[in-house]
C-alpha positions in Angstrom: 0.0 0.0 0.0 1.6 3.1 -1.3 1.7 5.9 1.8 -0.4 9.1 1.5 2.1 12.2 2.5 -0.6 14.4 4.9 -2.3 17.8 3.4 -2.7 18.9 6.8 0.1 21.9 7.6 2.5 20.7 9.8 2.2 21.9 13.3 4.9 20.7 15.4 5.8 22.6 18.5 9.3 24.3 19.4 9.1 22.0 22.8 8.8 18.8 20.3 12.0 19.9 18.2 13.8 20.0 21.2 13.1 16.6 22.5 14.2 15.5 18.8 17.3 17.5 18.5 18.1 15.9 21.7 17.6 12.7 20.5 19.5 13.7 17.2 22.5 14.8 19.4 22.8 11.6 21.3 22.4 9.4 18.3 24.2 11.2 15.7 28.0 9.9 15.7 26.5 6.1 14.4 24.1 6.0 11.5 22.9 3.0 12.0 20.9 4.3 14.7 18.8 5.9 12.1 15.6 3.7 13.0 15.9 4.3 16.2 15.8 8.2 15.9 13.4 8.1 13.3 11.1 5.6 15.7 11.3 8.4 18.6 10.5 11.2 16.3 7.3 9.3 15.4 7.1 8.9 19.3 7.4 12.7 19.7 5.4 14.0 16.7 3.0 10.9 16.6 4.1 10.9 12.6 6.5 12.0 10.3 5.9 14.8 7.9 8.8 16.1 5.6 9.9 18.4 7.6 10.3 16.4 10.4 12.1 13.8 8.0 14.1 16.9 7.0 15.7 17.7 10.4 16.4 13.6 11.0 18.6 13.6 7.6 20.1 17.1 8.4 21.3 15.8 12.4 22.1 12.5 11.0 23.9 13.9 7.9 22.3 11.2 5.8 20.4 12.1 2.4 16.6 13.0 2.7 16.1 10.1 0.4 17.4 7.8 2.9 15.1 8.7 5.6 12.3 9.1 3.0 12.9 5.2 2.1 13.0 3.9 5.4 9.9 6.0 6.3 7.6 4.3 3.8 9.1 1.3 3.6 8.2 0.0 7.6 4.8 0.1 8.3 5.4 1.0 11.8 5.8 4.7 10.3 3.2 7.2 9.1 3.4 10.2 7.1 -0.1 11.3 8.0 -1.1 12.6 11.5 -3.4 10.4 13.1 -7.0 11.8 13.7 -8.4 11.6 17.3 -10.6 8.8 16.2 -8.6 6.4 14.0 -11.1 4.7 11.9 -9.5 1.2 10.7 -10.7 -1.3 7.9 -9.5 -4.5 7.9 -8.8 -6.0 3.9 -7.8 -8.9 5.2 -9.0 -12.6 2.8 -12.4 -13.1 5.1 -13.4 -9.7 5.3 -12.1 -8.3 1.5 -14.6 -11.5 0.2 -17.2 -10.4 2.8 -17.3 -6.7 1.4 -14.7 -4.5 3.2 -13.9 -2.7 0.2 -17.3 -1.5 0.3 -17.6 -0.6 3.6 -14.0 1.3 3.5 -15.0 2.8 0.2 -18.2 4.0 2.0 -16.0 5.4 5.0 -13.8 7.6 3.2 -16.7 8.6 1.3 -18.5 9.6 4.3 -15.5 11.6 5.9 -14.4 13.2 2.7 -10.8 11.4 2.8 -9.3 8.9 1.5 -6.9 5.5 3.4 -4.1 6.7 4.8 -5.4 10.7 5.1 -6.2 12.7 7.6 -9.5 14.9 7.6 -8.9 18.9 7.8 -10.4 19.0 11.2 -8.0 15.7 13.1 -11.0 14.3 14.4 -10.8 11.1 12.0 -7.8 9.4 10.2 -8.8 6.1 7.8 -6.7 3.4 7.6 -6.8 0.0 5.7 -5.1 -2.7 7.3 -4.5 -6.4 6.2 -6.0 -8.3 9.2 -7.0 -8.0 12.9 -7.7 -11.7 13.9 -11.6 -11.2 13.9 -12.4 -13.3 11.1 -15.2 -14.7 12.4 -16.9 -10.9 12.3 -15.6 -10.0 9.0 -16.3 -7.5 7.1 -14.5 -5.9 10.4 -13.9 -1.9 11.4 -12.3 -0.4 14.6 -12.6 3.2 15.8 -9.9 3.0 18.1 -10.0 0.7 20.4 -13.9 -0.4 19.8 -14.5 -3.4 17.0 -17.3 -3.9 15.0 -18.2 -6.4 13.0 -20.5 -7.7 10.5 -20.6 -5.0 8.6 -22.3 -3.6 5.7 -21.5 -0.4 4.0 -25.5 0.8 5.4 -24.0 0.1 8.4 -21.0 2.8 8.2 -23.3 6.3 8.6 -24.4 5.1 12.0 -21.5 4.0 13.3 -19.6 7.4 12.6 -22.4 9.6 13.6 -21.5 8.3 17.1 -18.2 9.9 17.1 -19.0 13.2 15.2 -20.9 14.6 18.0 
């Protein structure tokens, strides 16, 4: 799944560049401790845009491209902010073959977004994922922490109307 790069303007604080130029500092006399740096930016900034990405291969003094690579190429790091309700889709064989295109097609419909963005607001970030071990619900969503299964795309307006209030 290719990565979406966020439209939302960066916003990081001059308390969080300070925690990562302090990581930076401690970590920058061995490259290979690029992962590591990059993993507590994502700690600090909860993602990493391009300019955070910037600032890693500037302290590191390795090329933007590098960072860039390693960035989308682990899963464990997003380019996107997440939203405070991180709506999830599970693509997975049982649920795909159940409909979860449909119901993740219906999401990002309903949100105005598309997988892997951010809307305007933060309040909701859409995600498709491979597979959550709840086959036996599939199709399968989580907001969060909360699953629900056996899902239709009818189902999808409902759902989200509980977390837009």
């Amino acid at each position: 799944m290719v990565k979406k790069i966020s439209k939302i303007p960066f916003r990081g604080t001059p308390e969080q560049e300070a925690q990562l130029r302090a990581v930076i500092d401690e970590c920058k006399s061995d490259k290979s401790l690029l992962m590591h740096v990059m993993q507590q930016a994502q700690g600090i900034y909860g993602y990493l845009p391009i300019e955070v990405q910037q600032m890693i291969a500037d302290g590191m003094d390795v090329p933007l491209e590098k960072v860039y690579g390693v960035s989308t190429f682990y899963a464990q790091f997003a380019l996107s902010p997440k939203g405070l309700y991180n709506v999830s889709v599970c693509l997975g064989t049982a649920c795909y073959v159940k409909g979860s295109q449909d119901v993740l097609d219906k999401i990002c419909e309903n949100l105005g977004v598309e997988a892997g963005e951010c809307t305007d607001d933060g309040r909701f970030s859409v995600e498709a994922c491979r597979c959550i071990g709840a086959c036996g619900l599939a199709p399968v969503m989580t907001v969060n922490d909360e699953v629900y299964g056996k899902l239709t795309a009818d189902d999808v307006d409902g759902i989200l109307a509980k977390y837009k209030d």
